[in-house]
N, C-alpha and C positions, 0 to 999 in steps of 0.2 A: 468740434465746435457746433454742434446739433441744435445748441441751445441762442446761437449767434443772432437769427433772424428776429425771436421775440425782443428779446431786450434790444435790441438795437429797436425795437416801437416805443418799449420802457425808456430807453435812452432818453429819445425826441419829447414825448411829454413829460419828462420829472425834468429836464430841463429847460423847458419851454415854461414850466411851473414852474419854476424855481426863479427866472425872469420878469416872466410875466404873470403873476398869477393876480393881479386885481384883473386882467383884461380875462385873461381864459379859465383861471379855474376859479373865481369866485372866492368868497369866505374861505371855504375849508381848501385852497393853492395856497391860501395868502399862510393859514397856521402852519400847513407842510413846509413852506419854505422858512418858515421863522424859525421851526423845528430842528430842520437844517443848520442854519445859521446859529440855532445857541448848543447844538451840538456840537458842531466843525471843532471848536479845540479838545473834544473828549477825543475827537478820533482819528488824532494827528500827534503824533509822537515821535519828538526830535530827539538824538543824541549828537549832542556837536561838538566835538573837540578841533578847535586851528581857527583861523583868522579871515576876515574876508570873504566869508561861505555867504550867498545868496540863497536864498527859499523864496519863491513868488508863485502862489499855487491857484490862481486866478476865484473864480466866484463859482466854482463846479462843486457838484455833490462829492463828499469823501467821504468814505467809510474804511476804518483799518489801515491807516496809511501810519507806513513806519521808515522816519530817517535818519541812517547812521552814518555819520561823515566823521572821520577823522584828517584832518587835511586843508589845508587853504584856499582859498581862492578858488572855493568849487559853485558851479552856478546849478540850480535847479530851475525852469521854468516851464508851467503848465498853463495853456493857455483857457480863454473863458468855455463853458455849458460843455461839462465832462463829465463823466458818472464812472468813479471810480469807486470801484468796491474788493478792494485789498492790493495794496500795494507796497512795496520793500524796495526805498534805492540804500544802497550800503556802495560807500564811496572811499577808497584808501588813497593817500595821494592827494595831487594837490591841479589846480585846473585844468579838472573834470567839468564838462556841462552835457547836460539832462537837457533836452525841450523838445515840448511836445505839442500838437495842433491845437488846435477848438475843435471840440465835437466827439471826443474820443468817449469809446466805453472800456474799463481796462478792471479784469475780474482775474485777481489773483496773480499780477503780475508783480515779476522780480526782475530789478535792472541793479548787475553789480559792476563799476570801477574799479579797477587797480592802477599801480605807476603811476603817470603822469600825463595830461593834458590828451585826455580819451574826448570820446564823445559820440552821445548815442541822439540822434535827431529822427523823430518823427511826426508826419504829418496830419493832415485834419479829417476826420472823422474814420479814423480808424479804427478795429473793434480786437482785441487781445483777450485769448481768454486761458490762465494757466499756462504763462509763458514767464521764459529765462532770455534773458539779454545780458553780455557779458561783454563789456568794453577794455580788453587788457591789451597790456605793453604800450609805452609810451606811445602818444599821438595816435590812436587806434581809433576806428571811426567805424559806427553802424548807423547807415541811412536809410530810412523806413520812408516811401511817399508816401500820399493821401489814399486815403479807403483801402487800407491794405487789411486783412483778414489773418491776422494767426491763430489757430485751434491749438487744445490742449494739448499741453507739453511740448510743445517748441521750442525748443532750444538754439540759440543763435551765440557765436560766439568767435572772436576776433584771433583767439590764441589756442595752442592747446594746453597753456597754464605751467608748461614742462618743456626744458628742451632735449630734441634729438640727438645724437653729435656722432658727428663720424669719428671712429677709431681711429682709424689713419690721420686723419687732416686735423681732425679737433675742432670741425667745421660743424656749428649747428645747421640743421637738414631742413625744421621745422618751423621756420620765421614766420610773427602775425602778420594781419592782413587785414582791410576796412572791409565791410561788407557792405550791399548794397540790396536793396527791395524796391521793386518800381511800383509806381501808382497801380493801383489796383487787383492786385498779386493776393492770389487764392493759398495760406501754407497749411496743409492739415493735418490731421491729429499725429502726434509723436513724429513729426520731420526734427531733423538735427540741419541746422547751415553751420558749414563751416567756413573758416580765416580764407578770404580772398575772395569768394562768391559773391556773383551780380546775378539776381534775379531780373529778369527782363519786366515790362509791366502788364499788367493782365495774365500771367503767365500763374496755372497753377501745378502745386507741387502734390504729388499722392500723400498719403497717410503712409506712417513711418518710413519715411525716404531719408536717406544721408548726403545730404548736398556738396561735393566736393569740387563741383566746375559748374562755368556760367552757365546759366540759362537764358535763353536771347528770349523776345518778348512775345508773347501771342502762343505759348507754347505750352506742352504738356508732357510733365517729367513725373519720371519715378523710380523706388528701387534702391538697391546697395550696391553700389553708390549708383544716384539718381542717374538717369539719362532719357534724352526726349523722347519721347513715345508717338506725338502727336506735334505738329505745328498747325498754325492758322485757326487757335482757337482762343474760346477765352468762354465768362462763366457770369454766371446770372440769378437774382438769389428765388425768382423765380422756377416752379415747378411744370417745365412748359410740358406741354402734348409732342409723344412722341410718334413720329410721320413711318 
């Protein structure tokens, strides 16, 4: 996520313009955000098959957003000054809800449903960039807090999509599980979370780590599979002077 720190500056002013731009960017805020606005439905493309489906995608910049819902009664909600640039929810089943903060920059994210009555909630200004979220088996839950950070190819995921099964018993081994991400949690480049995992908050995870048990908060994990390395820290997107 190297690229995390500028755009989240891009973020602040194109939607600060896009608000306000008679007060702050003058004449040429006001054409960019109009630009916007008579774009927004070239760059939103629904497929909607079933009944009762909610879309409410608030006044954010969108570029590439694509929705595939087959299914009922599925809610989508993205809240106001977000700057998305490519996004895919593909929804099977039937209530499912998507919602998402104020403030968010989301580049090239995929959030996919299955079964029934999932749900993937995240909070306000958090930054995603080339990330997978996968809400499966019934009633399945991934909970992302505020300012949470995931770098390229993050993969998160409730199920392993397949089951286990003991021979003997005929017991499956491998049952989903909600995940959890606390406020202000560092995930970087290629980490995998799996079904059942609580990320602590402020707690950051290394570059290609496999998450398969909690991480408490304030901590520093890594590895296959991940394990703490470090407690009693946390992360700053500052480049301080080293003592």
């Amino acid at each position: 996520m190297s690229n995390c720190k500028s755009v989240m500056d891009a973020r602040d002013s194109r939607t600060q313009s896009a608000r306000h731009g008679h007060k702050h960017g003058g004449f040429f805020a006001c054409l960019k955000s109009l630009y916007h606005t008579l774009r927004r439905p070239l760059e939103i493309r629904r497929r909607i098959k079933g009944k009762g489906n909610s879309i409410s995608l608030g006044n954010s910049i969108l570029k590439r957003v694509r929705i595939d819902i087959v299914g009922n009664d599925n809610v989508i909600a993205l809240a106001n000054d977000s700057v998305v640039e490519g996004m895919i929810v593909r929804i099977r089943g039937n209530g499912h809800r998507l919602s998402v903060g104020r403030g968010v920059w989301f580049h090239n994210v995929r959030f996919f449903f299955e079964d029934e009555t999932c749900r993937i909630a995240i909070g306000n200004e958090c930054m995603f960039n080339d990330v997978s979220i996968s809400a499966v088996e019934t009633g399945c839950a991934v909970e992302i807090g505020a300012k949470v950070g995931l770098a390229e190819e993050t993969d998160i995921r409730t199920s392993d999509s397949h089951s286990i099964v003991d021979v003997e018993t005929g017991q499956r081994l491998n049952p989903p599980a909600g995940i959890s991400i606390g406020d202000g949690a560092w995930i970087g480049k290629g980490v995998t979370i799996l079904k059942g995992v609580r990320i602590g908050a402020q707690s950051v995870i290394g570059m290609r780590s496999l998450v398969t048990k909690d991480v408490p908060p304030y901590c520093l994990a890594a590895g296959v599979p991940a394990k703490v390395l470090r407690t009693g820290v946390t992360w700053v997107w500052e480049k301080l002077p080293v003592s």
